[in-house]
C-alpha positions in Angstrom: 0.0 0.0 0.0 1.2 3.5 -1.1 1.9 6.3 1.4 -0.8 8.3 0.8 -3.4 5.4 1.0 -1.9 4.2 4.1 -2.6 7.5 5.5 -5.9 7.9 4.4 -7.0 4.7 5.6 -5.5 5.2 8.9 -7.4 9.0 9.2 -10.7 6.5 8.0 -10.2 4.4 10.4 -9.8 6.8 13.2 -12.7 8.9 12.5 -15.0 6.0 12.0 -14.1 4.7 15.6 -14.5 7.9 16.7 -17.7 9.0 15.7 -19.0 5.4 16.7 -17.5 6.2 20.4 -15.6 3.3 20.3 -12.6 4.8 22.6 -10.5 1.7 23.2 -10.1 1.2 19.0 -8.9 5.2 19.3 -6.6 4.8 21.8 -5.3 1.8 19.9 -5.0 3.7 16.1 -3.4 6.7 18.2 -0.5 4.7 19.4 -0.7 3.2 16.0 -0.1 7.2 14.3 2.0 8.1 16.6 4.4 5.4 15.8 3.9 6.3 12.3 4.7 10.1 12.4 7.9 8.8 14.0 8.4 6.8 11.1 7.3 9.3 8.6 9.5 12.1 10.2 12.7 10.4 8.9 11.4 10.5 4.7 11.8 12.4 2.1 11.0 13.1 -0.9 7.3 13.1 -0.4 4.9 13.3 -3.2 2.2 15.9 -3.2 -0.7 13.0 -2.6 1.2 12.3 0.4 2.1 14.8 2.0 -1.9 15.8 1.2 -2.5 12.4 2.9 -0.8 13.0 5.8 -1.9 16.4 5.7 -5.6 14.8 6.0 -4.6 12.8 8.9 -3.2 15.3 11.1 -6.4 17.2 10.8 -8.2 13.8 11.5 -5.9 13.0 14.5 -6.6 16.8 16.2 -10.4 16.8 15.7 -10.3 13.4 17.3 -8.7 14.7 19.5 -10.7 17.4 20.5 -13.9 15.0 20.4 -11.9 13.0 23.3 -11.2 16.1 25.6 -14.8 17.2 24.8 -15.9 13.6 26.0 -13.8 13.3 28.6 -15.0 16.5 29.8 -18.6 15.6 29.6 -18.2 12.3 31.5 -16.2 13.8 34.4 -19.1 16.3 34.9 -21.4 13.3 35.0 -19.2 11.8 37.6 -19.3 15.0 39.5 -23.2 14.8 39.4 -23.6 11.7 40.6 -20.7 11.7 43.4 -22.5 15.3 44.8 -25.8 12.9 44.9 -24.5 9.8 46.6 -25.4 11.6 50.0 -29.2 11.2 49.0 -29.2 8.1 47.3 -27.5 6.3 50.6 -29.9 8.4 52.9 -32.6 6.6 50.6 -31.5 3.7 50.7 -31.1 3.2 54.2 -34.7 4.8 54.7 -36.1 2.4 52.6 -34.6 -0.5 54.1 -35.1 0.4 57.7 -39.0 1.1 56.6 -38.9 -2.2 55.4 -38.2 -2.0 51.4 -38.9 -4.2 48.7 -38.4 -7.7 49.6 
Protein backbone atom coordinates (compact mmCIF):
# COMPACT_ATOMS: atom_id res chain seq x y z
CA UNK A 1 0.00 0.00 0.00
CA UNK A 2 1.22 3.45 -1.13
CA UNK A 3 1.92 6.27 1.35
CA UNK A 4 -0.81 8.29 0.80
CA UNK A 5 -3.37 5.40 1.01
CA UNK A 6 -1.87 4.24 4.10
CA UNK A 7 -2.61 7.48 5.53
CA UNK A 8 -5.88 7.94 4.43
CA UNK A 9 -7.00 4.65 5.64
CA UNK A 10 -5.50 5.21 8.93
CA UNK A 11 -7.36 9.00 9.15
CA UNK A 12 -10.72 6.54 7.95
CA UNK A 13 -10.17 4.42 10.40
CA UNK A 14 -9.82 6.76 13.19
CA UNK A 15 -12.69 8.95 12.51
CA UNK A 16 -15.02 5.98 12.00
CA UNK A 17 -14.12 4.72 15.62
CA UNK A 18 -14.49 7.88 16.72
CA UNK A 19 -17.71 9.00 15.69
CA UNK A 20 -19.00 5.35 16.68
CA UNK A 21 -17.50 6.17 20.43
CA UNK A 22 -15.59 3.29 20.34
CA UNK A 23 -12.58 4.78 22.57
CA UNK A 24 -10.51 1.73 23.17
CA UNK A 25 -10.11 1.25 18.97
CA UNK A 26 -8.88 5.18 19.28
CA UNK A 27 -6.61 4.78 21.78
CA UNK A 28 -5.27 1.85 19.91
CA UNK A 29 -4.96 3.65 16.13
CA UNK A 30 -3.39 6.69 18.20
CA UNK A 31 -0.46 4.73 19.36
CA UNK A 32 -0.68 3.17 15.97
CA UNK A 33 -0.12 7.21 14.33
CA UNK A 34 1.96 8.06 16.57
CA UNK A 35 4.39 5.42 15.83
CA UNK A 36 3.94 6.32 12.27
CA UNK A 37 4.66 10.07 12.39
CA UNK A 38 7.94 8.84 14.04
CA UNK A 39 8.44 6.78 11.11
CA UNK A 40 7.26 9.34 8.57
CA UNK A 41 9.46 12.08 10.20
CA UNK A 42 12.74 10.35 8.94
CA UNK A 43 11.39 10.46 4.66
CA UNK A 44 11.79 12.39 2.10
CA UNK A 45 11.01 13.07 -0.92
CA UNK A 46 7.29 13.14 -0.42
CA UNK A 47 4.92 13.33 -3.23
CA UNK A 48 2.24 15.89 -3.22
CA UNK A 49 -0.73 13.03 -2.63
CA UNK A 50 1.22 12.32 0.38
CA UNK A 51 2.09 14.79 2.00
CA UNK A 52 -1.89 15.82 1.19
CA UNK A 53 -2.49 12.43 2.94
CA UNK A 54 -0.80 13.00 5.76
CA UNK A 55 -1.93 16.40 5.74
CA UNK A 56 -5.62 14.76 6.02
CA UNK A 57 -4.58 12.79 8.94
CA UNK A 58 -3.18 15.32 11.13
CA UNK A 59 -6.39 17.15 10.76
CA UNK A 60 -8.21 13.81 11.49
CA UNK A 61 -5.95 12.98 14.49
CA UNK A 62 -6.65 16.83 16.19
CA UNK A 63 -10.40 16.84 15.74
CA UNK A 64 -10.33 13.35 17.31
CA UNK A 65 -8.75 14.67 19.51
CA UNK A 66 -10.74 17.41 20.51
CA UNK A 67 -13.87 14.98 20.38
CA UNK A 68 -11.92 12.99 23.34
CA UNK A 69 -11.21 16.11 25.57
CA UNK A 70 -14.83 17.20 24.83
CA UNK A 71 -15.90 13.62 26.04
CA UNK A 72 -13.83 13.35 28.62
CA UNK A 73 -14.98 16.51 29.84
CA UNK A 74 -18.61 15.62 29.65
CA UNK A 75 -18.22 12.30 31.46
CA UNK A 76 -16.15 13.82 34.40
CA UNK A 77 -19.09 16.27 34.85
CA UNK A 78 -21.44 13.29 34.99
CA UNK A 79 -19.17 11.83 37.62
CA UNK A 80 -19.35 15.00 39.54
CA UNK A 81 -23.23 14.81 39.41
CA UNK A 82 -23.58 11.69 40.61
CA UNK A 83 -20.73 11.66 43.44
CA UNK A 84 -22.52 15.28 44.80
CA UNK A 85 -25.83 12.94 44.89
CA UNK A 86 -24.53 9.83 46.56
CA UNK A 87 -25.36 11.56 50.05
CA UNK A 88 -29.22 11.20 49.02
CA UNK A 89 -29.17 8.06 47.34
CA UNK A 90 -27.50 6.35 50.64
CA UNK A 91 -29.93 8.42 52.94
CA UNK A 92 -32.65 6.61 50.57
CA UNK A 93 -31.54 3.65 50.66
CA UNK A 94 -31.12 3.20 54.16
CA UNK A 95 -34.71 4.82 54.73
CA UNK A 96 -36.11 2.40 52.64
CA UNK A 97 -34.58 -0.48 54.13
CA UNK A 98 -35.12 0.45 57.68
CA UNK A 99 -38.95 1.12 56.59
CA UNK A 100 -38.91 -2.23 55.36
CA UNK A 101 -38.16 -1.95 51.36
CA UNK A 102 -38.89 -4.17 48.68
CA UNK A 103 -38.44 -7.70 49.62
Amino acid sequence: MGRARKLAAMALRLRRAASAGDWAQVAALDRDVAGLLRQLAQVTGWAAADVEAFEMLRKVHAEVHELCARETARAGSGLARHQEQKGGWIAYAVNDESEGGLA
